[in-house]
N, C-alpha and C positions, 0 to 999 in steps of 0.2 A: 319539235319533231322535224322539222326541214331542214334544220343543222343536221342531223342525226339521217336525215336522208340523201343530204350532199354527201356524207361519210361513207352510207353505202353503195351510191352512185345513180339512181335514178331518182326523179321522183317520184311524189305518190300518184297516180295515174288511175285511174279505175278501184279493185280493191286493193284497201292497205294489207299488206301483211301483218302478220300478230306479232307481237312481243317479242316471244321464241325466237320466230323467224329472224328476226333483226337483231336480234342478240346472235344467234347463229353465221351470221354473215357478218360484224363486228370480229369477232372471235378469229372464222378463219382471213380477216383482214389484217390482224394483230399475227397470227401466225405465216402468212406466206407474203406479206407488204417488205419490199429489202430496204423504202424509202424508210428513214426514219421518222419523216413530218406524218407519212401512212400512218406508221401504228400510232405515236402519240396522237394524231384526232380518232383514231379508234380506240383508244383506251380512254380517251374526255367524254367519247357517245359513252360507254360502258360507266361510266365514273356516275355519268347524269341518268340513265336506266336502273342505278342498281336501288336507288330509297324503294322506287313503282315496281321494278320486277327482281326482286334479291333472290325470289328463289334461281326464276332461271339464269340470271347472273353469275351465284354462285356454284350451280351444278354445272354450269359449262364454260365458263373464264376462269375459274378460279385456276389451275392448271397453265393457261395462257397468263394470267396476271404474275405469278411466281418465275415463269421465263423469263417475262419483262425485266421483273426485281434480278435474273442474275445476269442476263447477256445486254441490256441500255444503263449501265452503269455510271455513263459518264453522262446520258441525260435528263438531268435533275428532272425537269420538267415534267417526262414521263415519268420517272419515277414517281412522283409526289403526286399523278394520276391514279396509277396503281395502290397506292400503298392508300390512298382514301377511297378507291374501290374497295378494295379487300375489307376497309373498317366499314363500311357502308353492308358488305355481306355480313359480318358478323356481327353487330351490332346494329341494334337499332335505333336512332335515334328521332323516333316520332314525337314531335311537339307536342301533339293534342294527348290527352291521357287515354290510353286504348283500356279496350272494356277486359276481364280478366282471363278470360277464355283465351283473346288474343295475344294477350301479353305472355301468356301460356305457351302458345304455339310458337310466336316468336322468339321466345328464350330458347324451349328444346329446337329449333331451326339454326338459333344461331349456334348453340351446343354442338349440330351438328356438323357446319363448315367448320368449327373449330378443331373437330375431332380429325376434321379432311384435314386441316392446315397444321396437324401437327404430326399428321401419322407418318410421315417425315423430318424427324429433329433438323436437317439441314435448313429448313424453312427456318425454325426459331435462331439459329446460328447466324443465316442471309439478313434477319431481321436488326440482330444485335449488331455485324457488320454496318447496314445501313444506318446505322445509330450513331454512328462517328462522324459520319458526314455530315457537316458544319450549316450546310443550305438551308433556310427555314423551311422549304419547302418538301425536303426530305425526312428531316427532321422530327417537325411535327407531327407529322399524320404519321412516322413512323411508331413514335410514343402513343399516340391513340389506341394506333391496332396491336400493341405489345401492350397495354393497358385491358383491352378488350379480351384479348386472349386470356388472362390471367381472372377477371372477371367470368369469363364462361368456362372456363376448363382450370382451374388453379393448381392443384398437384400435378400434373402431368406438365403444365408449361414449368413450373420453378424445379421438377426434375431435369431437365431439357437445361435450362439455366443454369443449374448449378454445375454440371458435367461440362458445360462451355469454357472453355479457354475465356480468362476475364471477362466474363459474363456480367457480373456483378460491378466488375470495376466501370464496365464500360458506361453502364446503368449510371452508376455513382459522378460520372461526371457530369449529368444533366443536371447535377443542384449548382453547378458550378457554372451553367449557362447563362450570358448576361442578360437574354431577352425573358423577361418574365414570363411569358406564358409557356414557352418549354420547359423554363423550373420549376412551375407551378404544377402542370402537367404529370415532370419529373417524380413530383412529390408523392401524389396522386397512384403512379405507377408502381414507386416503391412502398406505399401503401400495402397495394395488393401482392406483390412479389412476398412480401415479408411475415405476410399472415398463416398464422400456424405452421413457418418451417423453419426450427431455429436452428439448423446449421445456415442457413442464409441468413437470419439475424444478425449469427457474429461476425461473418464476413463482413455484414454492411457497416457493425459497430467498427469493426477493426479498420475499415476502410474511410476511416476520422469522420461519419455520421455524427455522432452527437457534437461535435464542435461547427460543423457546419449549419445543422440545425438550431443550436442555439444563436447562431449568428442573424443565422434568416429572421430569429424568433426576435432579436432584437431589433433588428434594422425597421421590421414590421412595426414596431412599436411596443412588445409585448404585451401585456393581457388589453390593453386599446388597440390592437393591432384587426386586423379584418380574417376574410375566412384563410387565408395563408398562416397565418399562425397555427390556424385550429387544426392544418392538415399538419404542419409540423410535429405539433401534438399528437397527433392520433399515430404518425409514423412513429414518434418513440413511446409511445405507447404499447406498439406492436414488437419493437425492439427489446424492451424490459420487461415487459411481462413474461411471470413464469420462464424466465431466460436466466439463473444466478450469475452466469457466465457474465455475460452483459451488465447485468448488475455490480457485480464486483469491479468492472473495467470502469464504469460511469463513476463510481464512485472513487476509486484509486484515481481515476483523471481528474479530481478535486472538480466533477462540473455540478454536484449538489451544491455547491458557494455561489454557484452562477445561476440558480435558482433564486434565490432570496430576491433580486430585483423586482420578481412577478407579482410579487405580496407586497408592496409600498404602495398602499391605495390612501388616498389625501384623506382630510376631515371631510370636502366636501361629499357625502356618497350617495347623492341623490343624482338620479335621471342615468342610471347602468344601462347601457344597449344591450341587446339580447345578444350579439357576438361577443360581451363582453364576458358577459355571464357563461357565454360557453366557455367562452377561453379560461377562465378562472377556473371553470367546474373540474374542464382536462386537466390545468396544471397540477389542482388538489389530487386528483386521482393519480395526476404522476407521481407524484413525495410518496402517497399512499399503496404506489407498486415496492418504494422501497424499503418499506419496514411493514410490509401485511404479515401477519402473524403467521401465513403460510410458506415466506422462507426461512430460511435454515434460521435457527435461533443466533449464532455467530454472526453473519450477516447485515439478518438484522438490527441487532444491538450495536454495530460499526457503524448502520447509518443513522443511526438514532442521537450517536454519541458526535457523528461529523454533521445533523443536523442542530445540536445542540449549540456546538462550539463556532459555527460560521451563524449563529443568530437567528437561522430559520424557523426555529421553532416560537422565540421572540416574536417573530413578524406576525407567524400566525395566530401566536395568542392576540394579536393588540386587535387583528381584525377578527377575531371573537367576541374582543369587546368593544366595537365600533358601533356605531347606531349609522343606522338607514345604509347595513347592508342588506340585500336580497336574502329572504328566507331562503331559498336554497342554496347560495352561496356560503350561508352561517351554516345550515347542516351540515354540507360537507367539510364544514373547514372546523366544526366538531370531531366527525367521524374522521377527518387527518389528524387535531392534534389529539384525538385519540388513541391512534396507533403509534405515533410519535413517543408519546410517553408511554405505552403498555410495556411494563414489563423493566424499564429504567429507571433503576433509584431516582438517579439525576436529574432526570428529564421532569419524573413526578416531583421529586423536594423543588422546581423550577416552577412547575405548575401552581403546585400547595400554594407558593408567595405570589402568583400574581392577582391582583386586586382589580374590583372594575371601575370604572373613574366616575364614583357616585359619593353621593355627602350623604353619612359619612362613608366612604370605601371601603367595600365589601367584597372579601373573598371570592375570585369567579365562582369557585368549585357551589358555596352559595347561592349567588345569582343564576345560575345552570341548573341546581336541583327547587328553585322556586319554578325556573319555565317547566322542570318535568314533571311535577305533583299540580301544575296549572291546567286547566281543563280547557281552557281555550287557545292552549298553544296547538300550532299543526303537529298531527300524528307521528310525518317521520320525524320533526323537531324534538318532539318527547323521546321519542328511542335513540335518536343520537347521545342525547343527556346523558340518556341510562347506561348507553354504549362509552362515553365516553368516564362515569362516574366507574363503571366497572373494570377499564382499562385502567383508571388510577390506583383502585385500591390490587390491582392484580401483581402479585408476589408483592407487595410491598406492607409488612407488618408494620411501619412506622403510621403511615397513613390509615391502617384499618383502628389501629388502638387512637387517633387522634378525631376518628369519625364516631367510636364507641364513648370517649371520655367527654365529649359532647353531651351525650345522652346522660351523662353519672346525675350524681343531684351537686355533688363537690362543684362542678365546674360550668354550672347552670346560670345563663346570663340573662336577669328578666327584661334587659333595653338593648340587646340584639337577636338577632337570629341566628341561629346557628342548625348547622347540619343534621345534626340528631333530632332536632325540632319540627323540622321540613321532612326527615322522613317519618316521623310518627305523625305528622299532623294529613303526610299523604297515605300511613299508611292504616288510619280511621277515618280517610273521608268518604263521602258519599258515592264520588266516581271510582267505579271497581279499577280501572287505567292506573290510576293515582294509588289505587291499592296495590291492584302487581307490580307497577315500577317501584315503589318504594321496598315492598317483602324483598321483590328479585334487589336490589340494591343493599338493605341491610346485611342480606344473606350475603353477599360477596365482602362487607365490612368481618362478618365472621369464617373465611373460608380459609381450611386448613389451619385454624388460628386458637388454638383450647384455650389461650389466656383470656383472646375476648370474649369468645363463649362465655366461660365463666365469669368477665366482668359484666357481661348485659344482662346476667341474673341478676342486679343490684338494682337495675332500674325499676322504680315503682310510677306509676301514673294515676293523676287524682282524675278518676272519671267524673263525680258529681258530687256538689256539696254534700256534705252531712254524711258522707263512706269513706270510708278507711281505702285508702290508694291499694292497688294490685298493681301487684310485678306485670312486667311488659309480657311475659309467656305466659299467663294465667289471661291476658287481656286478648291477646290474639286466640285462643282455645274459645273465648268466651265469643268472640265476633264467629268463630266456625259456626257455632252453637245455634245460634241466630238466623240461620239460612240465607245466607249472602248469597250474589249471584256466584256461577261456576269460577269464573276468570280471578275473584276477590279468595274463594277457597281452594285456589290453585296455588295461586300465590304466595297465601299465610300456611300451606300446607309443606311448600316447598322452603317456607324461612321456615317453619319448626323441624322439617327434616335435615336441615342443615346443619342448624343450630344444636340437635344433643347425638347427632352423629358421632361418635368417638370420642362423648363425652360425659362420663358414669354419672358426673354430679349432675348437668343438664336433664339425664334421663331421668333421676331419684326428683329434682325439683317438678318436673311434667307428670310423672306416678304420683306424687305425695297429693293433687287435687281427686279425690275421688269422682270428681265428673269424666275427666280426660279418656279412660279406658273405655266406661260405659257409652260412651258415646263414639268412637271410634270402632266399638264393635257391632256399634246400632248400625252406623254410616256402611260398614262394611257387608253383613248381613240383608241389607233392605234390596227388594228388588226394584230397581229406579231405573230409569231413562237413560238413552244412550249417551248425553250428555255427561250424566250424574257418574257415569262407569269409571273416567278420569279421576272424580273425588273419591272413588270407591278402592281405586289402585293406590292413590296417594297415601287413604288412612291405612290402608295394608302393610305401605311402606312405611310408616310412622311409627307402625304397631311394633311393624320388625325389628326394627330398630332400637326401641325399646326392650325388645328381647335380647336382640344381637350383642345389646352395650350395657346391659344391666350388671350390677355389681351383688344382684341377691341384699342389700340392704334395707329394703323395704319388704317385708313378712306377707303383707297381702297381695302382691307383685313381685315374686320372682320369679324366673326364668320357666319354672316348671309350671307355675300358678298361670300364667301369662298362657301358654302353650295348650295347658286343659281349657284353660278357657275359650281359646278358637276352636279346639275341637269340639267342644260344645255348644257355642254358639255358631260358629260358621264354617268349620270343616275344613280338615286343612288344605284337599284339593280344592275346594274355593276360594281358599285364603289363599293360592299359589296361581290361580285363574285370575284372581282379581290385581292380582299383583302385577301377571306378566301382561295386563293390559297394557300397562304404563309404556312398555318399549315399543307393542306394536302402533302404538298410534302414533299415523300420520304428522303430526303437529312437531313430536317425541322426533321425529327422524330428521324432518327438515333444520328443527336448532341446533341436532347435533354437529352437521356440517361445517360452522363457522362460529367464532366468538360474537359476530355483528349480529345483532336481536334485526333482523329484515321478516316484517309482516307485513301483509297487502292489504289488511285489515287490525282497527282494535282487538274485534274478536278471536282473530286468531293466534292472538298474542298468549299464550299458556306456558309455555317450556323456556329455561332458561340453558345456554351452550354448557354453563357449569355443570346446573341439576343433573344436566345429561351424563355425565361424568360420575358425577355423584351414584345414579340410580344403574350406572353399568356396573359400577363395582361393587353397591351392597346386596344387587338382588339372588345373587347366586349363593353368597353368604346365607339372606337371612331364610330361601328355600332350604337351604341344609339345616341350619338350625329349628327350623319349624320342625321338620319334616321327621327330626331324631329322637328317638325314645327316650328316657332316662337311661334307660341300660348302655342303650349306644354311647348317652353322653358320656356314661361312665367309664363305658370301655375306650371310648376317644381321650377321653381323661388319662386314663388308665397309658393309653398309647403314647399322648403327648408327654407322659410322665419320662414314658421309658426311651420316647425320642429327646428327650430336651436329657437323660443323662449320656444315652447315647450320642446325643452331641457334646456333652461336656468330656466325654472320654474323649470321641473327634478332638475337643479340640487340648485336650493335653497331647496327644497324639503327634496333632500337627506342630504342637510347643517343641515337643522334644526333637521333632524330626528340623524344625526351625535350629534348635539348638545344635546338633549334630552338623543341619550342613553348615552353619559358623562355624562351629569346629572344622570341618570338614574343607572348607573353605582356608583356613588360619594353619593348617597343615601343608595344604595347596601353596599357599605363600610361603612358609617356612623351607618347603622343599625347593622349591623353585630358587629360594634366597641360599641355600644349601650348594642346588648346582651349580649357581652361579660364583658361589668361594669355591665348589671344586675345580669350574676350569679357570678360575683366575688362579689358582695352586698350580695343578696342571701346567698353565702356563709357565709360571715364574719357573716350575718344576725343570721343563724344558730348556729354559733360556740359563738358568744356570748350570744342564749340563750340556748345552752349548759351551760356556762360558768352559768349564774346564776342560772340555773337548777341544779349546782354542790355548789353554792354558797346556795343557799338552805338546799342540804342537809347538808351540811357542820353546817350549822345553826341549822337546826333538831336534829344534832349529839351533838353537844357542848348543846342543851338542855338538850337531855336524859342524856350525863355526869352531868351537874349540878344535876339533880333528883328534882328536882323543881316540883312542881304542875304548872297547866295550870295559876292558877291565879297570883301566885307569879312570874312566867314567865313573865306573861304580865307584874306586877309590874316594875321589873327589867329592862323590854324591854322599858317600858314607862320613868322609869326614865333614861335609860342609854339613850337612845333619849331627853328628856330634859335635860341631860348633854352634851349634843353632842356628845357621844359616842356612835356607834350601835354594839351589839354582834360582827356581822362581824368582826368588827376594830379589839375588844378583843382576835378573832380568828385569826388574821394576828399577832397579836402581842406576840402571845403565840408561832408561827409557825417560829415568828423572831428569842424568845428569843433560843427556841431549835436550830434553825440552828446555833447560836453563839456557842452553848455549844457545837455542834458537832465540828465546825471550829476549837474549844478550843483543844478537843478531839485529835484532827488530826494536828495541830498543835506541840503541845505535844509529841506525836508518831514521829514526824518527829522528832524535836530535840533529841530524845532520841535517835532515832540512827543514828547522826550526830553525838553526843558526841561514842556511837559507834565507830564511822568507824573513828572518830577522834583519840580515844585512841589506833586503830588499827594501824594505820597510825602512830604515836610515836613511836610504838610499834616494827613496823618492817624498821623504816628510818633508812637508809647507809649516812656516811659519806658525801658523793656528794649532798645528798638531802637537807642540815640542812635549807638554805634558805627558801623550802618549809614548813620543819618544824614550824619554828620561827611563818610565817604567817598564820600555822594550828593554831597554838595557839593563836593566835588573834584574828581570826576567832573566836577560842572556848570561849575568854571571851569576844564576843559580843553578842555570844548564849547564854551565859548564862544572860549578862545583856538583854535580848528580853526572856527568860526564867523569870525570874523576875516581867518584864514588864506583859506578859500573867499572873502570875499568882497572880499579884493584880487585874488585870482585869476579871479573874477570880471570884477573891474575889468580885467585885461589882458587877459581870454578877449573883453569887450567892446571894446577897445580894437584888437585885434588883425583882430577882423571889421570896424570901420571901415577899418584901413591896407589889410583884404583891399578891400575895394569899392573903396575910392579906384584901390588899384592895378588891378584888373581894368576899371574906368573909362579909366584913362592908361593902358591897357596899349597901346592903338590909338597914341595920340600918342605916347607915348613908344616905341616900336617904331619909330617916322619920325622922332623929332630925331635931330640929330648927338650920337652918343654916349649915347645911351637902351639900350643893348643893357646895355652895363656896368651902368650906374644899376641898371636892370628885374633884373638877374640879383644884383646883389648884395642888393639889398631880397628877392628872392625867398629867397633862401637865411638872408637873415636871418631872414623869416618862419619859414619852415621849421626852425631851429632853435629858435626860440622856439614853434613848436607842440611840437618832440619836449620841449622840456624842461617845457612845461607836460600834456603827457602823462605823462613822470615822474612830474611834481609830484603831477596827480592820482591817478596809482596810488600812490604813498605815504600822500596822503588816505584813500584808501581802504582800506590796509593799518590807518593807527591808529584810524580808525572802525569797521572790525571789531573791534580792540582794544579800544576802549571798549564798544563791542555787547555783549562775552562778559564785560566788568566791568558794566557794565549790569543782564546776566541774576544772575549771583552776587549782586548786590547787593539784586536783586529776591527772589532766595530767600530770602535772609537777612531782610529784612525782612518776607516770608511767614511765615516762622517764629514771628518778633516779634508779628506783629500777629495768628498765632492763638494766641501766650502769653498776650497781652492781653485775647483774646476768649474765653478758659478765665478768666481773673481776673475779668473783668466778667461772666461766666456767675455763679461763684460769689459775687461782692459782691454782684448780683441774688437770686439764693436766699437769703442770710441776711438780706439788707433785706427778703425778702418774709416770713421766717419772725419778724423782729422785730416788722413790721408786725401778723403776725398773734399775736403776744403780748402786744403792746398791746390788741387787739382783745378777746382773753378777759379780761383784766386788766380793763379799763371793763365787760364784762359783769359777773365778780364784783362789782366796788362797785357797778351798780345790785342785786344781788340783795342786798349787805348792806344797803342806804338799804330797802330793800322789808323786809326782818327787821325793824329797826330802828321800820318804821312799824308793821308789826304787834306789837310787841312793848310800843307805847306803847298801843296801841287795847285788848291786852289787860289792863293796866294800871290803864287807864281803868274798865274793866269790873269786873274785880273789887275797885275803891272805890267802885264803884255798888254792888255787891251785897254790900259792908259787911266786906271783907276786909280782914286788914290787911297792908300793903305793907315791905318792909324800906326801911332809910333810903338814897337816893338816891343817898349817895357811894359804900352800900358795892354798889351795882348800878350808880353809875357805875365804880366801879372795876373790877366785873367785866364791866361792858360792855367797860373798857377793856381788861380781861386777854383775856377773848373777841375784840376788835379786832381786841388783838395778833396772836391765835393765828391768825385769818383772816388778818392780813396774812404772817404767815409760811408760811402754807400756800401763798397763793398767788404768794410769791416762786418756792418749791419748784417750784410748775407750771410760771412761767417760767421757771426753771434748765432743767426737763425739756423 
């Protein structure tokens, strides 16, 4: 308090002031202080006042504190005063455990500055702001009271949040923070953000959540990991639950493969820490958000099948069958691979084969229905059994006939146990537990299944020496009989209603014992206890059913006999009261919810998820059927008669109109295939008289070239028509003779520079090439003999255009002398044969000129070859004349450097017979000059070797 009074500037002197007071004079210290060291010690007094006076704290700073958060930005310091005042008003954080009244008060208190601190979204926005800023001292306490906020007001704050500009993103980077208790925190925060609002879910997912989570979850240590893990957990728990969305993305992000690590727990599994067991408990519950039978059937079946194939499902069975797991660890990791396999071929034929590791090795499905018929196993231990026995046999026919063929006498093994064994041995024993789970479990071996129905009629059981064995339905009727507790005649009530439901033989084998009826109508009839009112609905529905499904082949039990007899003995408004008990009871409602058998007691264990199912669909049936006269039945007869031909005409009806639109349809096609040859006709229709339309003028043209008069036209036209010749023809054959001449033309041109590239080719051939040579030249006098060739065909292609002109000249005169028709016609036809054979001729030309073309090319490669053989030899004769060149070159440098020795060797010579030396005689220093010479010249042979 005397820090807190140096803050406000005097001391305490006479009387103190109150609380208020000093909180009132803090406040306007923080609002009119320009110092900033002022407000920050005014906002440290307020920080340390707000545990002892939060109310008045927060009805009169809260206002000043938010100032603080937007206008001292850049002082950490203060801020991180502020921002753990603010979590100090909203929250409370009292040590000692407050008594409940207070805890009361202080919730709706803190409720209430929350509702101040938010009835301004800008606030949540300044806070998410502050969140970025790196300081731990900002930081943290920032996360606290954005933590707190979400814990006292949760919808209103993650509305606020989601309408934020990267709200969530900003959020998402404190898992990223490297100081662990801001990530921890972090975690904590996203916790609460994420509860019950799943458009914030996805975002979180989508904002790579599960990959970062699972990282933390490892780095932690995984299921040895401490309470970090277990928030990890709880946050994707919050993420996937009832989220498909999410669901599908976890699982398309292949991170169900990245689970299976959590499940490798050693041989040793003694001494489990109780965070251990938590951790495990959540993971189990994670797997089990993604294949609950409450989403979508598609869904779930993808993650059943990508738990199958990454091993997960393996893992869990081994720790099923581990010893010195935690019984709650084994329940739950029952009721996962329970739902694991509901409903998967696969998954179940998986199961079927695994064995528990005993001498000798015994099917788990075995070892699991020993713990459920066991009376000293724990409670929820047994109902997982049953939960998990009934998830196997669910849609899966292979399995319920392998659970029935058990039970046959054929396939009866007296030195093991088997499954049919364990459930009749649970389902005569003395604890009624052991009798529901086994009835409810048989009944799921017979569900929707008439084959097995009708095989469990085969089963007989020898109750006691010296008596003749009874069928397993004559043996259960018998145990009703007897007055068993309620829970034992619920059970055997609900496997006999299952069992001849929609099955005529089942019902004629339960009619044929003359006890069954008389006793079902006692049970029903008697007026009994509120308890007994369940058995009383059950035999109702028994009875029904036997009405419902009766095939009339038993004479003292049929349909009608059945029917007088309730009205006789119990009335059929009572028989429809006692029935509709069944759905109103409590017990009735709560199993229908879920396939998981969840009871908080043995006792309260009566209703099974199937049954439920069962008694919605037949009870509305068997009240109509009760309730109908004969007459009605007849007229209902009568109806169904006239409806089932009334459908048969329906459906010839629908036949013929089926057939029609095939027809209908094949027409469709036909005409459409129809239009489509009309405008391809059309077309062509078009294009050739186009074509004459051109043919025309073409004719037009070739008249105005001739210059003819209209009359002398027609002359010409008339007679080249009784020649049999029309203009036309004359115009195709003018169009021939030029194309030849071009072909000539171009022909021509090609050989010329053939001879060309021929003489070039001579011109520059090496040595290595002559072979190509030789066959250039071959080539060249074949060119030339097809040179030759062209150009007498030439000469007649010329020749033949003069006979043409002459004759189109005389065609006028000659068409007027006597005897000019013949002349004209047989020159014509001569022409004409001599064009088609010089058409031959020229397409043969052209046929060995491409001949030669493609020897041409070959020949051109070939001597490409050649001529870069050549120009690799002339590379390399190049480099050793340059390198001889440059041997000679240091060679004349040596001899002038020996001629330079030589002269200094005379000058020093000189010198010393000037200075009175005496010199050796001359031969024998020319001789060692000469050995010296030598020696130089061989040295520098050596260089040029090198």
């Amino acid at each position: 308090m005397n820090y807190i009074w140096e803050v406000v500037g005097r001391h305490p002197t006479g009387q103190q002031p109150t609380g208020a007071e000093t909180i009132q004079k803090l406040c306007d210290r923080v609002a009119s202080s320009t110092l900033l060291e002022d407000r920050r010690d005014a906002v440290r007094a307020l920080k340390s006042l707000s545990k002892k006076y939060r109310m008045e704290v927060g009805t009169m700073a809260m206002d000043h504190l938010v100032r603080i958060l937007q206008t001292d930005r850049a002082d950490t310091e203060t801020l991180g005063y502020a921002l753990d005042t603010l979590y100090n008003i909203i929250c409370s954080d009292e040590e000692e455990e407050p008594e409940e009244n207070q805890q009361k008060q202080e919730d709706d208190l803190g409720a209430q500055f929350t509702e101040k601190f938010i009835q301004e979204p800008d606030n949540i926005t300044l806070l998410l702001t502050l969140l970025e800023e790196f300081d731990f001292h900002v930081r943290w306490p920032g996360v606290k009271l954005l933590t707190a906020l979400l814990k006292s007001q949760c919808a209103p704050v993650q509305g606020i949040i989601l309408v934020s500009p990267m709200g969530v993103s900003r959020l998402m980077d404190l898992l990223a923070d490297s100081r662990e208790v801001i990530r921890n925190d972090g975690l904590l925060l996203l916790q609460q953000l994420t509860k019950g609002n799943t458009a914030i879910q996805k975002i979180v997912a989508f904002e790579n959540a599960f990959e970062r989570l699972l990282e933390i979850i490892t780095e932690e240590g995984s299921s040895d990991g401490g309470i970090v893990v277990e928030d990890c957990l709880l946050l994707l728990l919050n993420l996937l639950k009832n989220n498909s969305s999410n669901q599908n993305f976890f699982k398309e992000g292949s991170y169900i493969q990245k689970m299976k690590p959590w499940f490798e727990v050693g041989d040793d599994n003694s001494g489990w820490s109780a965070q251990k067991v938590t951790n495990l408990h959540l993971m189990l519950q994670l797997v089990r958000v993604m294949v609950s039978p409450v989403n979508s059937p598609g869904a779930t079946a993808s993650c059943q099948k990508a738990m199958f194939q990454c091993d997960l499902l393996q893992q869990l069975c081994t720790i099923l069958m581990a010893t010195g797991v935690p019984a709650d660890i084994l329940t739950e990791t029952i009721n996962t691979v329970s739902e694991v396999i509901r409903g998967s071929e696969v998954n179940q034929d998986y199961f079927a084969s695994v064995n528990a590791p005993s001498n000798p090795p015994r099917p788990a499905i075995v070892v699991l229905l020993m713990s459920m018929v066991n009376e000293r196993q724990p409670f929820v231990l047994r109902c997982a059994v049953l939960y998990c026995f009934q998830c196997f046999l669910y849609k899966n026919h292979k399995g319920q006939g392998e659970i029935v063929a058990t039970l046959l006498p054929s396939t009866i093994d007296a030195n093991s146990i088997s499954a049919g064994q364990l459930l009749c041995g649970g389902l005569f024993s003395a604890d009624s537990l052991s009798n529901w789970c086994a009835a409810v479990a048989l009944a799921h071996a017979l569900q929707d299944n008439l084959t097995q129905k009708e095989q469990l009629l085969r089963v007989q059981l020898a109750t006691s020496l010296g008596k003749p064995p009874v069928s397993l339905l004559q043996q259960c009727t018998n145990i009703l009989s007897q007055g068993s507790r309620v829970q034992t005649k619920v059970g055997l009530l609900m496997l006999l209603c299952t069992w001849i439901s929609n099955c005529p033989i089942a019902v004629m084998h339960f009619l044929h014992n003359q006890d069954n009826v008389p006793f079902l109508t006692g049970q029903i009839s008697e007026n009994l206890g509120e308890d007994e009112r369940l058995v009383q609905g059950l035999c109702a529905l028994l009875l029904g059913i036997c009405i419902y499904y009766n095939d009339n082949s038993l004479e003292n039990y049929t349909k009608e006999k059945l029917k007088q007899l309730i009205e006789k003995r119990i009335g059929k408004e009572n028989f429809v009261e006692k029935l509709a008990f069944i759905t109103k009871h409590e017990l009735y409602s709560r199993a229908a919810q879920k396939p998981q058998p969840a009871f908080s007691t043995p006792e309260h264990m009566l209703f099974d998820h199937e049954f439920t199912k069962l008694v919605k669909e037949l009870e509305g049936m068997i009240t109509k059927a009760v309730l109908r006269s004969s007459e009605e039945e007849k007229k209902e007869e009568e109806v169904k008669k006239t409806l089932e031909q009334h459908d048969s005409i329906v459906t010839q009806y629908k036949e013929l109109i089926r057939e029609q639109d095939s027809q209908i349809n094949e027409l469709k096609e036909q005409v459409a295939l129809l239009t489509s040859q009309n405008e391809k006709l059309q077309n062509t229709t078009t294009q050739q008289f186009s074509q004459i339309q051109q043919h025309k003028d073409q004719y037009n043209i070739l008249k105005l070239k001739l210059g003819k008069d209209n009359q002398q036209t027609g002359n010409q036209a008339e007679a080249a028509h009784v020649n049999g010749l029309q203009p036309e023809e004359l115009s195709q054959l003018r169009e021939q003779l030029e194309e030849l001449q071009r072909q000539n033309q171009l022909l021509q041109t090609q050989l010329t520079e053939k001879d060309s590239l021929i003489t070039s080719l001579k011109a520059e051939g090496v040595p290595s090439g002559e072979r190509a040579t030789s066959e250039v030249t071959e080539l060249q006098k074949e060119v030339e003999l097809l040179k030759a060739q062209l150009q007498s065909q030439t000469a007649e292609i010329t020749q033949l255009q003069s006979e043409r002109q002459e004759l189109l000249r005389g065609s006028e005169s000659t068409a007027a002398a006597p005897g000019g028709d013949s002349v004209y016609t047989e020159k014509t036809a001569e022409l004409e044969s001599r064009l088609s054979a010089q058409t031959a001729e020229t397409q043969k030309l052209k046929g060995e000129v491409k001949t030669l073309l493609e020897s041409k090319e070959l020949m051109e490669k070939e001597l490409a070859s050649a001529t870069s053989t050549t120009a690799i030899m002339q590379a390399e004769k190049s480099k050793l004349q340059q390198e001889v060149q440059e041997s000679k070159k240091e060679q004349d440098d040596l001899l002038m450097l020996l001629a330079d020795q030589d002269q200094k060797i005379l000058s020093l010579k000189q010198r010393l017979k000037d200075l009175g030396e005496t010199i050796e005689d001359e031969d024998d220093l020319d001789s060692r000059d000469q050995f010296d010479d030598d020696d130089d010249d061989e040295e520098d042979d050596e260089e040029c070797d090198e």
